[in-house]
C-alpha positions in Angstrom: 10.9 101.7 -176.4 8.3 101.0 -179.1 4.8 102.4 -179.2 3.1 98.6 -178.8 5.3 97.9 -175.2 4.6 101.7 -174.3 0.9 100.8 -174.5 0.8 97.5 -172.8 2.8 98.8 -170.1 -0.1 101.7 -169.8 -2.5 98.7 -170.2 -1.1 97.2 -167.2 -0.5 100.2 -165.1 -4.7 100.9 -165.6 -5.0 97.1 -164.4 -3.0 97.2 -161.5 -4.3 100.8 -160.6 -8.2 99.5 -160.6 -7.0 96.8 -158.0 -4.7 98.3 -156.0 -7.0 101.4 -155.5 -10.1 98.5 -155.1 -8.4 97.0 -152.3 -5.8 99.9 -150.8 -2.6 98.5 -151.6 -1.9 100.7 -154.4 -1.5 98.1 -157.1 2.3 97.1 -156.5 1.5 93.6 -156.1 0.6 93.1 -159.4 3.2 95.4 -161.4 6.4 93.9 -159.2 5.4 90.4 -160.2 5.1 91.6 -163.7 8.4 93.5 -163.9 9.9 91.0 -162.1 8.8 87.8 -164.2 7.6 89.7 -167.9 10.7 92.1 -168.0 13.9 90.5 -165.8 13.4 93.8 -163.9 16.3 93.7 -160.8 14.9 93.9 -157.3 16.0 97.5 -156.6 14.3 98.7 -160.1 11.7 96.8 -159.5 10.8 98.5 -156.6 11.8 101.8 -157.7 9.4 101.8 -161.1 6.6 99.8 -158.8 6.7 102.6 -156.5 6.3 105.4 -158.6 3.4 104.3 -160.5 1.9 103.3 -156.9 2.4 106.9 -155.9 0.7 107.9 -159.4 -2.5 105.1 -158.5 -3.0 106.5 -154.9 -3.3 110.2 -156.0 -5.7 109.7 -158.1 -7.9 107.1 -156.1 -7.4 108.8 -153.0 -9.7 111.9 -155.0 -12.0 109.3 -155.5 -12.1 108.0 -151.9 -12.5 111.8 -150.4 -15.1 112.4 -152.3 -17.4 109.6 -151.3 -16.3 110.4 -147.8 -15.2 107.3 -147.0 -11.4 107.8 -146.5 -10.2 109.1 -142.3 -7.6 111.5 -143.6 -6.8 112.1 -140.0 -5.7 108.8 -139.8 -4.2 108.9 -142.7 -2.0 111.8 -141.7 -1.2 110.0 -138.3 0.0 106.7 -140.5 2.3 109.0 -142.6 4.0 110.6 -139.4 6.2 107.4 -139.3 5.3 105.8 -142.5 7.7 108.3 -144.3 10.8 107.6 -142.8 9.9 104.0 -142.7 9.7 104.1 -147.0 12.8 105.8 -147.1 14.7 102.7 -145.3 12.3 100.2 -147.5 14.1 102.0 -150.3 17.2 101.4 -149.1 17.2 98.1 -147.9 15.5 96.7 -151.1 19.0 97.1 -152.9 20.5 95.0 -150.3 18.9 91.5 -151.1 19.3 89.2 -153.5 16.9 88.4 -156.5 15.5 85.1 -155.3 15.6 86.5 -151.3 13.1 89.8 -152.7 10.6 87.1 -154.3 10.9 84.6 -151.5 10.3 87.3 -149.1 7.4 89.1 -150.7 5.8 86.3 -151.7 5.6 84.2 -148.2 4.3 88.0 -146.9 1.5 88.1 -149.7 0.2 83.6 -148.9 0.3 84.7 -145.2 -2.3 87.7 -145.6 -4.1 85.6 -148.5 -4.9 82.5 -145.2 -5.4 85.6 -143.2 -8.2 87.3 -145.6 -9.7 83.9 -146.5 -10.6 83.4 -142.5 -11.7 86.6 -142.0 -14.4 87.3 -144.6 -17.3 85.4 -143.9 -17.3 86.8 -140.2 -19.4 89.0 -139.2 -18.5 92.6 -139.0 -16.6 94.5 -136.1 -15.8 92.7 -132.9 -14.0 93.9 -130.4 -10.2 96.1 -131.2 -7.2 96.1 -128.9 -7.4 98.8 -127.1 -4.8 101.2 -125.8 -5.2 104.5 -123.3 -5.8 106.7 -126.5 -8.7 104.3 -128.2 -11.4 106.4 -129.3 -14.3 106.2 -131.0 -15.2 107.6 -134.8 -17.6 107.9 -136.7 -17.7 108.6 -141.0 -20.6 108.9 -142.8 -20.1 108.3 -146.4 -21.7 110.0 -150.0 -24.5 107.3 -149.8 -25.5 108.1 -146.1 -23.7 104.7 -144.7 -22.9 105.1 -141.4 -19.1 103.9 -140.2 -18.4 103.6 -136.3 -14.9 102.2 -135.5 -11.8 102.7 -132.9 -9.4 104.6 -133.8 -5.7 105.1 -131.9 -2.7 107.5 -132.4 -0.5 105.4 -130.2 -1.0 102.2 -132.8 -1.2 104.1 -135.9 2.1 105.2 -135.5 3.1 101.8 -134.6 1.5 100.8 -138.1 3.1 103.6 -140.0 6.2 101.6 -138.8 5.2 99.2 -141.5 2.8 100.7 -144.3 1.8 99.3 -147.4 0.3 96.0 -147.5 0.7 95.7 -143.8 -1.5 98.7 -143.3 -4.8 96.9 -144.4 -4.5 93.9 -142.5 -3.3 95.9 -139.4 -6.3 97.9 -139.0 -9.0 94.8 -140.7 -7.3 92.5 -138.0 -6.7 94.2 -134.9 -8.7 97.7 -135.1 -11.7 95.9 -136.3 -12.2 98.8 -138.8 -15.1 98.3 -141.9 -13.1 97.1 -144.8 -14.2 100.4 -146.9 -12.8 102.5 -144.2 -9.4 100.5 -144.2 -8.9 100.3 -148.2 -10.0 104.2 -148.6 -7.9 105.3 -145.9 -4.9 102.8 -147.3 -5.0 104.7 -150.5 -4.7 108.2 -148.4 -2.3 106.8 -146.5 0.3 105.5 -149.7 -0.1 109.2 -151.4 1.7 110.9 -148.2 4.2 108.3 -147.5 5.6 107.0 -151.1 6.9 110.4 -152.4 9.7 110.0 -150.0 10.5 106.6 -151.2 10.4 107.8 -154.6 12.6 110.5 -154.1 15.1 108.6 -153.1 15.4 105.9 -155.6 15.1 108.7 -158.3 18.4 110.2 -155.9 20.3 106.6 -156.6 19.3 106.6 -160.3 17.4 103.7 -159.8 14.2 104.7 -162.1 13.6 103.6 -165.0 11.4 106.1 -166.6 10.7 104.2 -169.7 8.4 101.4 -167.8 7.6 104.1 -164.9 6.3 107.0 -167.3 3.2 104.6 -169.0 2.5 102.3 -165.9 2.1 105.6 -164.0 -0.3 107.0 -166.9 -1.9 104.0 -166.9 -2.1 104.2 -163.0 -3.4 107.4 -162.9 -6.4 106.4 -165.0 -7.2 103.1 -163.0 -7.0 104.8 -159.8 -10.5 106.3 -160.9 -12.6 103.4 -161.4 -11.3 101.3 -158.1 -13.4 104.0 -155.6 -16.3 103.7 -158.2 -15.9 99.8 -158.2 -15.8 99.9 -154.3 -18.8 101.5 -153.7 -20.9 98.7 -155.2 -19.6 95.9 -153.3 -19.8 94.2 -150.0 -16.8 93.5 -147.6 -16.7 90.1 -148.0 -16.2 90.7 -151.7 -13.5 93.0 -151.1 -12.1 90.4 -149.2 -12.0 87.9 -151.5 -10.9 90.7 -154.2 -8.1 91.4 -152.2 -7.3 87.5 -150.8 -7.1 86.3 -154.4 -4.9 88.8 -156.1 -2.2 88.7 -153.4 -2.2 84.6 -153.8 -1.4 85.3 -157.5 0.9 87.5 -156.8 2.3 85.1 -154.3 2.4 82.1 -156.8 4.0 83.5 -160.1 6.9 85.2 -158.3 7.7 81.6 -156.3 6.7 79.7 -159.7 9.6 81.8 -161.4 11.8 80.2 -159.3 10.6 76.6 -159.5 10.4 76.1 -162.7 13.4 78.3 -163.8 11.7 80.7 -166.4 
């Protein structure tokens, strides 16, 4: 691998890590459409190399997130109880579709959220939250003295860690009612504790390619620095529509591959 494609990959790893810590998710909606589209990566690989510079862009935003005190690493920790496990079989089953089933699948998953997000953020904040026996109330107080008051419950948490990654944002946005700083902060705790185990096991089936993970995880590492800086300076709404618009791009390139046959 030459020194130019060693540098854009780091180039791109620094992109996706700015966004995926921005928004929560990690930044493996932007490298898997990449690797799949740029570089004819196969589904498996794809998700293997995806995953570890996700892990690489979480630890290092999720530093940025404690500090400003706006991550519930409580939560977090509850997610993660299932969530691990549940990344282990994600592993697994991703080497058991096809290529045009993975980007079919992923991207109908990433239009859904996009309608979903583009409803949501003009409402109004909070609302009411389903509500089990265990529904409690918290409270966070960040670096810059905001005040966050939300419901918080063991019983669906584990439920969510069931399905974490993207799912884990618009779980908590959409039925806890929790602030969107909150969610993406916590999101970013949440993908540090459960990915190692995913990781581990594709690097058990071989399934890493360490020559695209190596520099998108370097470049993960130092984007996952700016997205908790970037977050504190803007609204909700704009997360929003940060977050609404990326997965919609995602969405379209992986489905345009297919169309158009390139």
């Amino acid at each position: 691998m030459n020194p130019l494609l060693v540098a854009e990959l780091a180039a791109i790893g620094a992109v996706a890590g700015v966004v995926g810590s921005l928004v929560g998710l990690g930044g493996a909606f932007i490298v898997i459409p990449v690797l799949r589209l740029v570089f004819g990566l196969p589904p498996a690989e794809t998700s293997a190399v995806s995953l570890v510079m996700v892990f690489a862009n979480s630890l290092s935003g999720s530093t940025g997130y404690l500090r400003n005190g706006r991550a519930d690493w409580r939560l977090a920790l509850v997610v993660a109880a299932t969530g691990i496990p549940t990344s282990v079989l994600g592993a697994y089953l991703v080497g058991k579709v096809t290529f045009a089933g993975f980007d079919y699948l992923y991207s109908a998953m990433l239009a859904f959220f996009f309608v979903d997000l583009m409803r949501r953020r003009n409402r109004p904040p909070g609302g009411d939250p389903i509500r089990v026996f265990d529904t409690k109330e918290r409270t966070l107080v960040d670096i810059d003295g905001v005040r966050y008051t939300y419901a918080t419950s063991v019983v669906l948490s584990l439920a969510c860690g069931l399905v974490v990654g993207v799912i884990f944002v618009f779980f908590f946005i959409a039925l806890m009612r929790m602030p969107t700083p909150i969610v993406t902060a916590t999101s970013t705790v949440a993908i540090v504790l459960t990915s190692p185990a995913g990781v581990l096991w594709h690097i058990a089936q071989g399934a890493v390619n360490w020559s695209f993970a190596v520099p998108l995880a370097a470049g993960g590492l130092v984007g996952g620095q700016f997205g908790p800086l970037l977050a504190r300076r803007m609204t909700s709404p704009q997360l929003l529509t940060v977050l609404a618009y990326a997965l919609l791009l995602a969405a379209a390139t992986l489905v345009l591959k297919h169309v158009l046959g390139f």
